[in-house]
CHARMM-style PDB file with segment names, atoms N, HN, CA, C and O in Angstrom:
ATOM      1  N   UNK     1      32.895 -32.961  18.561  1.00  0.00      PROA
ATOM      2  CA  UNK     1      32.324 -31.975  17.681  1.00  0.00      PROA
ATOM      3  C   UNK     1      32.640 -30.574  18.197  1.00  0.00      PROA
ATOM      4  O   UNK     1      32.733 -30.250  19.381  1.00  0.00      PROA
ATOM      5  N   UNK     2      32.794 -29.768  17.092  1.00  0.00      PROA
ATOM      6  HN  UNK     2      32.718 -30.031  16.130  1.00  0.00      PROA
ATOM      7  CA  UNK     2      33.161 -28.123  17.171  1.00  0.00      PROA
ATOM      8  C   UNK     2      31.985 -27.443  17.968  1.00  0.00      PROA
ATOM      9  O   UNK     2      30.900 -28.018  18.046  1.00  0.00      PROA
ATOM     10  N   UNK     3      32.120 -26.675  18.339  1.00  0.00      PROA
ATOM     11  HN  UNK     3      33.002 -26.207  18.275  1.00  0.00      PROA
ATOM     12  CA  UNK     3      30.533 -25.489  18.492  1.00  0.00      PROA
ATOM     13  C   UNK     3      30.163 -25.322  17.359  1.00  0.00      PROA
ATOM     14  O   UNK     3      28.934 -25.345  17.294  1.00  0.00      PROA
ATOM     15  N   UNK     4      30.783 -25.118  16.161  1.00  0.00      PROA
ATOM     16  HN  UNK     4      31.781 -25.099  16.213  1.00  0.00      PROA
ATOM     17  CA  UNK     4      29.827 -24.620  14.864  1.00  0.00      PROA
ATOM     18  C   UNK     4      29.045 -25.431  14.284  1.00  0.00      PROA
ATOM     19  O   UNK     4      28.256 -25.014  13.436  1.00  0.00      PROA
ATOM     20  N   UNK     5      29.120 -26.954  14.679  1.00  0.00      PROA
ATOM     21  HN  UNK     5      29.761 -27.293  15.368  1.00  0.00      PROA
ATOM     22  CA  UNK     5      28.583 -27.914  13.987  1.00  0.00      PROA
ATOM     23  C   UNK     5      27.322 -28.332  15.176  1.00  0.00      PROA
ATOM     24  O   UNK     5      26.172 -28.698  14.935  1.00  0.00      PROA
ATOM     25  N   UNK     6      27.812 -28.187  16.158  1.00  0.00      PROA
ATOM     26  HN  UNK     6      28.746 -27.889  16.354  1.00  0.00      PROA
ATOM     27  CA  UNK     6      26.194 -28.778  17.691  1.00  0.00      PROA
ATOM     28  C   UNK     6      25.545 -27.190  17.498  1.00  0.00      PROA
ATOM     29  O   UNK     6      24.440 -27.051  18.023  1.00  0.00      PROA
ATOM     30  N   UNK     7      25.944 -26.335  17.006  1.00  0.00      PROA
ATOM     31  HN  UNK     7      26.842 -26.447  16.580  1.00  0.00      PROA
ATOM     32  CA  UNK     7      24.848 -25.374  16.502  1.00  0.00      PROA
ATOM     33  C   UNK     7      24.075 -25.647  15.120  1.00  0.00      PROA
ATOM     34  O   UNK     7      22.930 -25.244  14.918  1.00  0.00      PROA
ATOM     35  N   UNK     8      24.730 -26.278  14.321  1.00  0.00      PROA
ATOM     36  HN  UNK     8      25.661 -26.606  14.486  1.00  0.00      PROA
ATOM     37  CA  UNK     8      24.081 -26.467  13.057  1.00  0.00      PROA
ATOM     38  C   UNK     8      23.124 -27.467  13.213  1.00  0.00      PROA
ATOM     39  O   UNK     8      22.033 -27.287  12.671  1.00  0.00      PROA
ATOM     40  N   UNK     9      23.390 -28.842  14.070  1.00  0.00      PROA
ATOM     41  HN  UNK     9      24.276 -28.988  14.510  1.00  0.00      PROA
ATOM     42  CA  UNK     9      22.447 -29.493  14.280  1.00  0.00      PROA
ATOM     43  C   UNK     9      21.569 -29.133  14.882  1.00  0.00      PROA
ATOM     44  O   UNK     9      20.375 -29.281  14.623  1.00  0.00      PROA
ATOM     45  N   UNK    10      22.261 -28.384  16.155  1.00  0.00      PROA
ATOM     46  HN  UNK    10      23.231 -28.263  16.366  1.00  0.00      PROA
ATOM     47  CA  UNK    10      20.294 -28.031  17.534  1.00  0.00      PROA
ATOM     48  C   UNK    10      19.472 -27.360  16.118  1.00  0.00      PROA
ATOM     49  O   UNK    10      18.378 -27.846  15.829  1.00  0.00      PROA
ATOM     50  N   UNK    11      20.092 -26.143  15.191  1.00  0.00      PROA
ATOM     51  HN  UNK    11      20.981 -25.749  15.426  1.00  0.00      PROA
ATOM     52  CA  UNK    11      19.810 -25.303  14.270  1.00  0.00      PROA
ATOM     53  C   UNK    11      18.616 -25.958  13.358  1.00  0.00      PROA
ATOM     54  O   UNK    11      17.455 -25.566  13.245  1.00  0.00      PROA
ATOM     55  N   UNK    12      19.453 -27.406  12.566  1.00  0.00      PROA
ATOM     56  HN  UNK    12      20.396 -27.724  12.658  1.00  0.00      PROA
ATOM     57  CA  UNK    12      18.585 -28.407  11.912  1.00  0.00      PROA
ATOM     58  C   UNK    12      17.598 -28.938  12.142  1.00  0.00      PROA
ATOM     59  O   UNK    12      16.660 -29.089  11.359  1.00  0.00      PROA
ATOM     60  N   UNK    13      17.709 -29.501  13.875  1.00  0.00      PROA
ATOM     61  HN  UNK    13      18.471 -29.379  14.511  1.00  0.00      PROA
ATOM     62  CA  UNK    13      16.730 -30.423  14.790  1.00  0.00      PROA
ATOM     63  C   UNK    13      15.503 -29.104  14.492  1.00  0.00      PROA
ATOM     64  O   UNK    13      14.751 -29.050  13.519  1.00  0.00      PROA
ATOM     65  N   UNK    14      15.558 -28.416  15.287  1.00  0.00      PROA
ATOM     66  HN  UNK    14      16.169 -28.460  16.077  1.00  0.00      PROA
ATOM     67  CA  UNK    14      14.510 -26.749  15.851  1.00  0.00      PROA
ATOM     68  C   UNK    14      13.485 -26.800  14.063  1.00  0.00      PROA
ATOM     69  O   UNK    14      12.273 -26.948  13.900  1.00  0.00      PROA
ATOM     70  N   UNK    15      14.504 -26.627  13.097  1.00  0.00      PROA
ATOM     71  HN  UNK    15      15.488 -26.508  13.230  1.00  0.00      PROA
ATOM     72  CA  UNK    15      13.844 -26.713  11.976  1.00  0.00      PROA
ATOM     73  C   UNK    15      13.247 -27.640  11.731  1.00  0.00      PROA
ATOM     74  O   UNK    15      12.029 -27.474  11.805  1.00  0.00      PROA
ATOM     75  N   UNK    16      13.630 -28.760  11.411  1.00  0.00      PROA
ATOM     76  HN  UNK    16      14.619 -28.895  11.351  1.00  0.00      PROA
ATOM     77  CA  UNK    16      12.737 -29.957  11.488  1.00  0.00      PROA
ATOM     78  C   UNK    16      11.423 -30.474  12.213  1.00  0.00      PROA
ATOM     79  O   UNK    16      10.375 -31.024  11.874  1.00  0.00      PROA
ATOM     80  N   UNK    17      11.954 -30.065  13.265  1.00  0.00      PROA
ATOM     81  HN  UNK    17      12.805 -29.618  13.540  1.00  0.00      PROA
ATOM     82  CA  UNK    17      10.557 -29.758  14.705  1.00  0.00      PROA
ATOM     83  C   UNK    17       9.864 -29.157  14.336  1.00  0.00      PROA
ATOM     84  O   UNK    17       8.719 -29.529  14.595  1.00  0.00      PROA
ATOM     85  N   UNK    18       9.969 -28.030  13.617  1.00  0.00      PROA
ATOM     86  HN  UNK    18      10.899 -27.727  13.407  1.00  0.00      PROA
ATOM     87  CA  UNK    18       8.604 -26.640  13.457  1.00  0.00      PROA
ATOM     88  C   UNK    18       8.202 -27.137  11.969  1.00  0.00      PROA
ATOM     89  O   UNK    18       7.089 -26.749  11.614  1.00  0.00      PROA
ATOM     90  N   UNK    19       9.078 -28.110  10.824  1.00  0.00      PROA
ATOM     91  HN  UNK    19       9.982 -28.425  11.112  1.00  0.00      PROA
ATOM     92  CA  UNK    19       8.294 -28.558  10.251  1.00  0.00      PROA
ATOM     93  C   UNK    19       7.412 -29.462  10.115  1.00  0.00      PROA
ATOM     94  O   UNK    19       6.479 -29.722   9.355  1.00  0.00      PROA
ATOM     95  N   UNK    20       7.796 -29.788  10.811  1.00  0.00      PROA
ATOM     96  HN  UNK    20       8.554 -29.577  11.429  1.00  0.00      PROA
ATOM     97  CA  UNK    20       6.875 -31.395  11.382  1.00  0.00      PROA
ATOM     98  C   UNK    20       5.313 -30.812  12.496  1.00  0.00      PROA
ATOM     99  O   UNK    20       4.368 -31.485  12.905  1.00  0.00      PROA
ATOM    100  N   UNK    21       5.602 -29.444  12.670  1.00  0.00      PROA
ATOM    101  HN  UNK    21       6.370 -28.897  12.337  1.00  0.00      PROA
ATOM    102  CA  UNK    21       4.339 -29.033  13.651  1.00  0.00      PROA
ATOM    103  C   UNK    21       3.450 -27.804  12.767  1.00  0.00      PROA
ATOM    104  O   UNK    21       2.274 -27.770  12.405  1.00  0.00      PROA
ATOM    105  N   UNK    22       4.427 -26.966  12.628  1.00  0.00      PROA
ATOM    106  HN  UNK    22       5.382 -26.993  12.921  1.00  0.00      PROA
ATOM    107  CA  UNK    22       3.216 -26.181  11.072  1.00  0.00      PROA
ATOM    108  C   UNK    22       2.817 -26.800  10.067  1.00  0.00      PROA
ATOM    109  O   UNK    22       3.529 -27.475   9.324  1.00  0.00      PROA
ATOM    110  N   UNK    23       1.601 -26.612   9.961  1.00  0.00      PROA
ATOM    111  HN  UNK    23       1.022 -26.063  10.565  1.00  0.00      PROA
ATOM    112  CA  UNK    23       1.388 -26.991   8.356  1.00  0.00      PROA
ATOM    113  C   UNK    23       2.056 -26.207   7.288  1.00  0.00      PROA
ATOM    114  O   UNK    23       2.603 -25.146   7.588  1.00  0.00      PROA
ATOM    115  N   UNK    24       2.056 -26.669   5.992  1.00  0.00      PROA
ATOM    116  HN  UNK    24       1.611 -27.531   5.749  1.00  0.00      PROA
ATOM    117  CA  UNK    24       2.869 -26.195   4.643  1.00  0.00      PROA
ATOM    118  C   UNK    24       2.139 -24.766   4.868  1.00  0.00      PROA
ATOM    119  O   UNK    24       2.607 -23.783   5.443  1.00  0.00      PROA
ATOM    120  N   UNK    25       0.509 -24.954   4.092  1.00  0.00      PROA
ATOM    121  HN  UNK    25       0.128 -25.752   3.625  1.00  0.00      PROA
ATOM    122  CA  UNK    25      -0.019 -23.614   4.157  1.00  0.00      PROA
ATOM    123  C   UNK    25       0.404 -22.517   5.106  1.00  0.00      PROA
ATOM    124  O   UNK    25       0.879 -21.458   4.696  1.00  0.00      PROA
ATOM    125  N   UNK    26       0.222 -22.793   6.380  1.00  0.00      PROA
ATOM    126  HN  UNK    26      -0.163 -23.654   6.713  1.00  0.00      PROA
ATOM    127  CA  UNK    26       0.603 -21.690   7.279  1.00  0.00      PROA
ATOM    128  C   UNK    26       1.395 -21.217   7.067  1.00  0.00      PROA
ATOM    129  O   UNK    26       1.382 -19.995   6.924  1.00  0.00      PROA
ATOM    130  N   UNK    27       2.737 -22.117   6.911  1.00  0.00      PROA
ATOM    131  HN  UNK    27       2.748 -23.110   7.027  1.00  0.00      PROA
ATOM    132  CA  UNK    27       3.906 -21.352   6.541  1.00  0.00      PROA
ATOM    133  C   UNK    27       4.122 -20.168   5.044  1.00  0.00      PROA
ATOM    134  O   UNK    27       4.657 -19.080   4.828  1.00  0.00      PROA
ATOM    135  N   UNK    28       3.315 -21.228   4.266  1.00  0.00      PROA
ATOM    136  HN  UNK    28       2.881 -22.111   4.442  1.00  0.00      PROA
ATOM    137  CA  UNK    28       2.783 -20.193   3.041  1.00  0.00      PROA
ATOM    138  C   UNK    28       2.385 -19.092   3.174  1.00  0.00      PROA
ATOM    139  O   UNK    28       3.063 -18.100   2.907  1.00  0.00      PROA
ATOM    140  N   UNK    29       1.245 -19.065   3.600  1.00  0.00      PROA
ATOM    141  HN  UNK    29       0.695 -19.871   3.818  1.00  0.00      PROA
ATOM    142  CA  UNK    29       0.570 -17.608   4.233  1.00  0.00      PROA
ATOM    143  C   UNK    29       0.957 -16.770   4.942  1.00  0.00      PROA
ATOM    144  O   UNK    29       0.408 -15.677   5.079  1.00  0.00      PROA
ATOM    145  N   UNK    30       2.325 -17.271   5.715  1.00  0.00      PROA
ATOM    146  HN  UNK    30       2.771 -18.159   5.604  1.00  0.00      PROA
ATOM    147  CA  UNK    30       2.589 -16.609   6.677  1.00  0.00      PROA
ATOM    148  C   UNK    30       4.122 -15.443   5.900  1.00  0.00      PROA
ATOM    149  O   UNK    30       4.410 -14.290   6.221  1.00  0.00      PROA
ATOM    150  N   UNK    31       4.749 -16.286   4.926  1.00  0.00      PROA
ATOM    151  HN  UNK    31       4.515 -17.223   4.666  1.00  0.00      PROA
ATOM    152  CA  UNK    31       5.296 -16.052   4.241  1.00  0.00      PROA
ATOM    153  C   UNK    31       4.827 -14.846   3.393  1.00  0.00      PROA
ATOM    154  O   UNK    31       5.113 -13.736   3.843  1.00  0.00      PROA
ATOM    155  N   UNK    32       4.188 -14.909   2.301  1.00  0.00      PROA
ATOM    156  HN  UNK    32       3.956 -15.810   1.936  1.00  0.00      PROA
ATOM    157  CA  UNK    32       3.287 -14.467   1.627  1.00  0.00      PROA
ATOM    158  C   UNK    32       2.949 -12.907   2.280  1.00  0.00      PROA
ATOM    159  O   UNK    32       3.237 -11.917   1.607  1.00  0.00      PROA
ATOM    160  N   UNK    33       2.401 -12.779   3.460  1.00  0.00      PROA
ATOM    161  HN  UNK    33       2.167 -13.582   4.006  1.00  0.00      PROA
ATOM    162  CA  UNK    33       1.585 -12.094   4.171  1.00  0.00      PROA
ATOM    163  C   UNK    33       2.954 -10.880   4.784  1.00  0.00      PROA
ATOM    164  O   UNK    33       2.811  -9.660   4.865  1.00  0.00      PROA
ATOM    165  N   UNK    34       4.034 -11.555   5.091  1.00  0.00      PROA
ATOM    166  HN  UNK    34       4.150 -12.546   5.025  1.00  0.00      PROA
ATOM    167  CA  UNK    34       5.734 -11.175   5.085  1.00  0.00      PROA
ATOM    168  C   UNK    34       5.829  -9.953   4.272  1.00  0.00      PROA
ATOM    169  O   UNK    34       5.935  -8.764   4.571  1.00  0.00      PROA
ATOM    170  N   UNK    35       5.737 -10.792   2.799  1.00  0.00      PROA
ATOM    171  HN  UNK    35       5.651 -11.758   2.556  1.00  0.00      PROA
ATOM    172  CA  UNK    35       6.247 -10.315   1.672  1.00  0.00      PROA
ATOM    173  C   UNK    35       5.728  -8.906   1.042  1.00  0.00      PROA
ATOM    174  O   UNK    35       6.282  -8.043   0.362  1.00  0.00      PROA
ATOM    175  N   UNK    36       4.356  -9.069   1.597  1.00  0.00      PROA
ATOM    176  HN  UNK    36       3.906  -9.771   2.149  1.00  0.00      PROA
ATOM    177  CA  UNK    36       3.164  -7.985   0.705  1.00  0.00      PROA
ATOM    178  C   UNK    36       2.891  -6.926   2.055  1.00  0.00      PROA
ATOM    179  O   UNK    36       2.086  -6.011   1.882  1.00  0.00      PROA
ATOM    180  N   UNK    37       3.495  -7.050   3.244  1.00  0.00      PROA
ATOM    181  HN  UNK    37       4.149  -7.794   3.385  1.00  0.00      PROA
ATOM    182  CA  UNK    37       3.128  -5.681   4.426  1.00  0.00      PROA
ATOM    183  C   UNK    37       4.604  -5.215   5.241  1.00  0.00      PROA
ATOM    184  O   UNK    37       4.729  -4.209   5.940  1.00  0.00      PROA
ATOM    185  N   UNK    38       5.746  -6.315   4.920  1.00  0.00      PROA
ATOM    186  HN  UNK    38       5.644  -7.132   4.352  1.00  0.00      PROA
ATOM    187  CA  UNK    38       6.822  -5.401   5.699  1.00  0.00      PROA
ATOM    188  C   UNK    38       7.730  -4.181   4.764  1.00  0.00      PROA
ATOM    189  O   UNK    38       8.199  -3.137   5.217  1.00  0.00      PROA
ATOM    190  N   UNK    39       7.809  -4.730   3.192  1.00  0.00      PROA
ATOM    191  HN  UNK    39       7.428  -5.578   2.824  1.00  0.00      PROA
ATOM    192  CA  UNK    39       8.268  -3.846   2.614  1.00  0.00      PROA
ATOM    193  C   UNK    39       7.597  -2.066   2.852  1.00  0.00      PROA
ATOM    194  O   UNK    39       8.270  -1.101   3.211  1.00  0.00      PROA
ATOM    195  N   UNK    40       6.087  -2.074   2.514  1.00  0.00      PROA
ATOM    196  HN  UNK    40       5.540  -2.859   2.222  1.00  0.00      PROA
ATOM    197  CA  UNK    40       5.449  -0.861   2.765  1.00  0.00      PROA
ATOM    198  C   UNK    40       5.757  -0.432   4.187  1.00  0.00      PROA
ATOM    199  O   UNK    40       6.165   0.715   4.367  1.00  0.00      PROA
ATOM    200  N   UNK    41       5.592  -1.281   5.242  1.00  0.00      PROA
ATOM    201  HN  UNK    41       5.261  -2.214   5.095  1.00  0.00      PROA
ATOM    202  CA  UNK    41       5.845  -0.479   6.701  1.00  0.00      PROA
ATOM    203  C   UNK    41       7.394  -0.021   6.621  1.00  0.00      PROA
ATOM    204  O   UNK    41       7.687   1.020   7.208  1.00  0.00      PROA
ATOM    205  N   UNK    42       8.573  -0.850   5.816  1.00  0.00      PROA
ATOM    206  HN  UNK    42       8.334  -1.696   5.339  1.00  0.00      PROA
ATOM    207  CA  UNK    42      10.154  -0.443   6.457  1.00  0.00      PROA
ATOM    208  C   UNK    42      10.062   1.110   5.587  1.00  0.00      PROA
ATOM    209  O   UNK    42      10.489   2.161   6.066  1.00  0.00      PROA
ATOM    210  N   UNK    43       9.237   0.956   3.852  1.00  0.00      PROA
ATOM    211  HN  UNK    43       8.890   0.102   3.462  1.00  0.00      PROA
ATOM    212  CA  UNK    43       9.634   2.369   3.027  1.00  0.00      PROA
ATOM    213  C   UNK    43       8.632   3.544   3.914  1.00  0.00      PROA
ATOM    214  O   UNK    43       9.288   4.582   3.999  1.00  0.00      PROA
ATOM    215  N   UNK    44       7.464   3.674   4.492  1.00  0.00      PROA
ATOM    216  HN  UNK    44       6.931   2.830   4.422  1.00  0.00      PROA
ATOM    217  CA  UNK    44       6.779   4.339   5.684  1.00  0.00      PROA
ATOM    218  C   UNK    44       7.455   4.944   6.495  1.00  0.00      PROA
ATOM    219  O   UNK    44       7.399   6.167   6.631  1.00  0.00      PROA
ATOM    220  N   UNK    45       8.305   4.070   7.252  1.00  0.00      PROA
ATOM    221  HN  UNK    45       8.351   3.077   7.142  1.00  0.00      PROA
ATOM    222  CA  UNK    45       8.970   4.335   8.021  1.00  0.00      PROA
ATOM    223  C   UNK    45      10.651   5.101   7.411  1.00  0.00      PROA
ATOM    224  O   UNK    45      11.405   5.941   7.900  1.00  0.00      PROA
ATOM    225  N   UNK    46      10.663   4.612   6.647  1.00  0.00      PROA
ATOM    226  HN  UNK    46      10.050   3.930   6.250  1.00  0.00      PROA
ATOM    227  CA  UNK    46      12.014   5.549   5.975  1.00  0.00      PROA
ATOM    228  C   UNK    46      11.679   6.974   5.546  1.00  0.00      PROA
ATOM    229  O   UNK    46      12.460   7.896   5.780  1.00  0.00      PROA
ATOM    230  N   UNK    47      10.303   7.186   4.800  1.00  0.00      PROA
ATOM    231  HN  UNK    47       9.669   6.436   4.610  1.00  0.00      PROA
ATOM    232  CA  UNK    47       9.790   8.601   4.917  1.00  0.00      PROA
ATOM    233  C   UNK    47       9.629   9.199   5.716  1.00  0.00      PROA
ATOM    234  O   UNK    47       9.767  10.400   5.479  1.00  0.00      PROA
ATOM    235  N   UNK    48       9.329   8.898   6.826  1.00  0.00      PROA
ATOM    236  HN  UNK    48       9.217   7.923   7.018  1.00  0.00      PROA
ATOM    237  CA  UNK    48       8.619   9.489   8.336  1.00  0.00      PROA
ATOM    238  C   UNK    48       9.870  10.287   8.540  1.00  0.00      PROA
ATOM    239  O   UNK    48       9.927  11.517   8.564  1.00  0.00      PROA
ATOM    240  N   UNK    49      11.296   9.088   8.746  1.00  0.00      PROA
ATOM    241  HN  UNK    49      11.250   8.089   8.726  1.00  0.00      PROA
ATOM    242  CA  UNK    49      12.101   9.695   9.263  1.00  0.00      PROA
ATOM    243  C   UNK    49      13.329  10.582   8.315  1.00  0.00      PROA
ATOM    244  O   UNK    49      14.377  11.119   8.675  1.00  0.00      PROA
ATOM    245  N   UNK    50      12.641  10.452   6.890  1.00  0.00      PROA
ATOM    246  HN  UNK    50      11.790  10.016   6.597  1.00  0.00      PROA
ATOM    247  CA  UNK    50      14.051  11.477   6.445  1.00  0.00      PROA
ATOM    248  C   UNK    50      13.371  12.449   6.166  1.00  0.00      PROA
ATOM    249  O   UNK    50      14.046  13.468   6.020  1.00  0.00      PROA
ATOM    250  N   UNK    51      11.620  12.648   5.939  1.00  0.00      PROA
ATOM    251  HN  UNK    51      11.071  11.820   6.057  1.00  0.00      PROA
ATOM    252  CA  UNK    51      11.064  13.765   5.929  1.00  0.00      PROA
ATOM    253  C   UNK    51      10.941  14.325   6.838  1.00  0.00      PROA
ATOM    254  O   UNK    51      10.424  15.424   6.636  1.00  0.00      PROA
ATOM    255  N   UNK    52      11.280  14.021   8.301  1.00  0.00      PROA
ATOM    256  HN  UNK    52      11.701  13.129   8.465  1.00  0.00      PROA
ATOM    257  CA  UNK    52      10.972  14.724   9.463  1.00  0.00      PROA
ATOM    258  C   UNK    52      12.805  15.393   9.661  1.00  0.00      PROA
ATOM    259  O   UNK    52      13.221  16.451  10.132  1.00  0.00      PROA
ATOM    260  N   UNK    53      13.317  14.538   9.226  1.00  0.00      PROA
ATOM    261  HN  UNK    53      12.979  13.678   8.843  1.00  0.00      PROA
ATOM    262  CA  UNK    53      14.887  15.460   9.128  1.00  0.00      PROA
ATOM    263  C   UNK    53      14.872  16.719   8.005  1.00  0.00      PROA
ATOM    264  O   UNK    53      15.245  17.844   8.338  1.00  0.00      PROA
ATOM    265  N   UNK    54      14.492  16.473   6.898  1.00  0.00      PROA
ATOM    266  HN  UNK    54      14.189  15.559   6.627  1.00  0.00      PROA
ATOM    267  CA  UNK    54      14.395  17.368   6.303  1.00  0.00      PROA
ATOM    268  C   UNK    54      13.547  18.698   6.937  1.00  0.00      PROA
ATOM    269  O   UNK    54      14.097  19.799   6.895  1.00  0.00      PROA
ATOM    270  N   UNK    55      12.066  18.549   7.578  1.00  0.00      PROA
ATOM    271  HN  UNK    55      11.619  17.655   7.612  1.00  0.00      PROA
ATOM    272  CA  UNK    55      11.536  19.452   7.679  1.00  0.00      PROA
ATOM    273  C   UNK    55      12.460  20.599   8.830  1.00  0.00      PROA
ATOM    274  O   UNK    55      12.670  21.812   8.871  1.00  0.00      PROA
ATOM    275  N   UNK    56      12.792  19.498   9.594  1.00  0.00      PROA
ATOM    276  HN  UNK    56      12.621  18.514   9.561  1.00  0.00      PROA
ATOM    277  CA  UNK    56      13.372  19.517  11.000  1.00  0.00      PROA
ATOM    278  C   UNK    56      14.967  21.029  10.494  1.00  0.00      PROA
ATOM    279  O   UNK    56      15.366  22.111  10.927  1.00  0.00      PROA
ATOM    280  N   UNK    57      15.246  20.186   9.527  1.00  0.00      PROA
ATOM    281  HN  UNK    57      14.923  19.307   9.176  1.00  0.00      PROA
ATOM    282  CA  UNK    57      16.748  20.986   9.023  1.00  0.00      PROA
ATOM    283  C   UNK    57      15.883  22.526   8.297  1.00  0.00      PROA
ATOM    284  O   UNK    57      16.540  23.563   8.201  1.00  0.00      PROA
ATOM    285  N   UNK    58      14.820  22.499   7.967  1.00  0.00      PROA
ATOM    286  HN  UNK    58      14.287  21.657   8.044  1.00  0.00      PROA
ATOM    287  CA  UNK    58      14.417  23.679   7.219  1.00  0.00      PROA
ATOM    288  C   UNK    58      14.356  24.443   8.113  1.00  0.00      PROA
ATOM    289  O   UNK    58      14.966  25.511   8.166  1.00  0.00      PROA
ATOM    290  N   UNK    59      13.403  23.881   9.168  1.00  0.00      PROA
ATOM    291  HN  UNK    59      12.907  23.014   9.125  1.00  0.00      PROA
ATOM    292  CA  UNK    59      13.092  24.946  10.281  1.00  0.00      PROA
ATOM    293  C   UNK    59      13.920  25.694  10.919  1.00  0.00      PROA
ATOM    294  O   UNK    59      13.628  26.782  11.417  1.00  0.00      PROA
ATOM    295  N   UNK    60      15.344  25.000  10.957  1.00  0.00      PROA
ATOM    296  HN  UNK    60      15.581  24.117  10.553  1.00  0.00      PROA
ATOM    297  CA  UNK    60      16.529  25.472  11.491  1.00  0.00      PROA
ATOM    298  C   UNK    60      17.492  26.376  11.182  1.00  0.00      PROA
ATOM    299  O   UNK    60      18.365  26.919  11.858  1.00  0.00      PROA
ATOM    300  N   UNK    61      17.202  26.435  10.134  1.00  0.00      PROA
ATOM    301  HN  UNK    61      16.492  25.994   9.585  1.00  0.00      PROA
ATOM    302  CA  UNK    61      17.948  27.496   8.835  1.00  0.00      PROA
ATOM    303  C   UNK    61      17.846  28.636   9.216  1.00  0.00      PROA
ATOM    304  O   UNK    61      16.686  29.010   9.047  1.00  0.00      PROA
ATOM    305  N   UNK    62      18.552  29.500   9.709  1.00  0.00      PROA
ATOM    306  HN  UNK    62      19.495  29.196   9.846  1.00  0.00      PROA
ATOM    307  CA  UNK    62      19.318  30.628   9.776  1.00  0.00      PROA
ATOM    308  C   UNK    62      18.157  31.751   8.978  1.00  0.00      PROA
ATOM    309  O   UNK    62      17.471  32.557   9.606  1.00  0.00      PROA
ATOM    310  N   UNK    63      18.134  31.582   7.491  1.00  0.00      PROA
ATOM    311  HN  UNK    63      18.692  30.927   6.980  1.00  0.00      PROA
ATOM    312  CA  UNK    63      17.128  32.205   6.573  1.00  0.00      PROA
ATOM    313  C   UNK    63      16.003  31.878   6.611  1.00  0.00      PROA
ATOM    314  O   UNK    63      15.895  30.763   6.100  1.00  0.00      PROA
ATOM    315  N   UNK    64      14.686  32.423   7.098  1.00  0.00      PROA
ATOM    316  HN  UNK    64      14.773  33.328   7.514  1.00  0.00      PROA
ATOM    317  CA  UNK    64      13.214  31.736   6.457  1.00  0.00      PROA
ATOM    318  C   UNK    64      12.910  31.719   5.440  1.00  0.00      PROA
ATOM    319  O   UNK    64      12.062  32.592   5.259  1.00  0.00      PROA
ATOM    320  N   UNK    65      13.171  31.070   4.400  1.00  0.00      PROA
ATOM    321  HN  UNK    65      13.860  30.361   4.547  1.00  0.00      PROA
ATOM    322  CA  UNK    65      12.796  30.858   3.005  1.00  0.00      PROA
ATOM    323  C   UNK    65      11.186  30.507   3.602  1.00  0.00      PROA
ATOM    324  O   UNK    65      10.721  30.316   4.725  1.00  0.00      PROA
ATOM    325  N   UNK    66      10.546  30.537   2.015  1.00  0.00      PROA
ATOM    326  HN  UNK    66      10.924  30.692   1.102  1.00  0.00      PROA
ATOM    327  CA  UNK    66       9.472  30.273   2.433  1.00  0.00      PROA
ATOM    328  C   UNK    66       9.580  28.659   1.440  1.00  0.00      PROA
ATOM    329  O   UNK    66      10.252  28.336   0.461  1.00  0.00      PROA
ATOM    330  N   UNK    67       8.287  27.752   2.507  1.00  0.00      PROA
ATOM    331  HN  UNK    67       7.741  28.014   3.303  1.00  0.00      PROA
ATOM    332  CA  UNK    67       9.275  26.468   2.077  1.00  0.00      PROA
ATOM    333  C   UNK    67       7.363  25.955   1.838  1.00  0.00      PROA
ATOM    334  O   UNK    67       6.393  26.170   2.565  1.00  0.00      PROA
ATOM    335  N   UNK    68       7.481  25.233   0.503  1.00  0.00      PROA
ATOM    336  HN  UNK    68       8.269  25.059  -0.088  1.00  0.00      PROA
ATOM    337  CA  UNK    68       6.340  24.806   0.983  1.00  0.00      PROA
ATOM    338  C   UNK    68       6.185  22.774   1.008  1.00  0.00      PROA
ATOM    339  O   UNK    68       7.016  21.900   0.761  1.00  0.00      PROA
ATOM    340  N   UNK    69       5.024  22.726   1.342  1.00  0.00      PROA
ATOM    341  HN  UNK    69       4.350  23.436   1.543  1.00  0.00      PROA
ATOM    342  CA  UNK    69       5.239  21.326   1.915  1.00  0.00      PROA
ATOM    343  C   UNK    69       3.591  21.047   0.826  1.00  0.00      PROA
ATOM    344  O   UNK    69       2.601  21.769   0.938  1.00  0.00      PROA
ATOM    345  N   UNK    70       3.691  19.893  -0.116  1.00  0.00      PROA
ATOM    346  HN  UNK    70       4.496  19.306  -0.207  1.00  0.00      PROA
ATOM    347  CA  UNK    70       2.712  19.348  -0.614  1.00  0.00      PROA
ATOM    348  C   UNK    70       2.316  17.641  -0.849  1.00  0.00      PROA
ATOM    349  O   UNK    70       2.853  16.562  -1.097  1.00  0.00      PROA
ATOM    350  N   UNK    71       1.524  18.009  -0.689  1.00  0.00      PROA
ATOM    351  HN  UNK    71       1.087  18.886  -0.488  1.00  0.00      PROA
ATOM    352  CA  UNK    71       1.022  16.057  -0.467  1.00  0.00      PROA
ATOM    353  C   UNK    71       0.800  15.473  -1.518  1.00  0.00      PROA
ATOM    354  OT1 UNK    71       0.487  14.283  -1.509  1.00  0.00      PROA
TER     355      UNK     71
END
């Protein structure tokens, strides 16, 4: 056997193992729970950091415009 294939099996076995030891639900919930809190933390985190570039680039500007910032 290739390496790509004794990886697909250990790959298969590992899966099989953790299904045979979680329950369905857990995995449900755990899933589920995935779905509904990482999207909001990755778009959070994408604001943080292109609004902190933006502010970051205003401040830097040569001209002080007056800039305002609203919530």
């Amino acid at each position: 056997m290739d390496k790509k294939t004794k990886l697909a099996l250990g790959a298969g076995a590992a899966v099989g193992v953790v299904t045979l030891a979680v329950p369905v639900s857990t995995v449900f919930v755990t899933l589920l729970l995935g779905m509904l809190l990482i999207p909001p933390v990755v778009g959070a985190g994408y604001v943080l950091v292109y609004g902190a570039s933006v502010i970051s680039r205003e401040i830097s500007e040569k001209e002080k415009d007056v800039m305002v910032v609203r919530a």
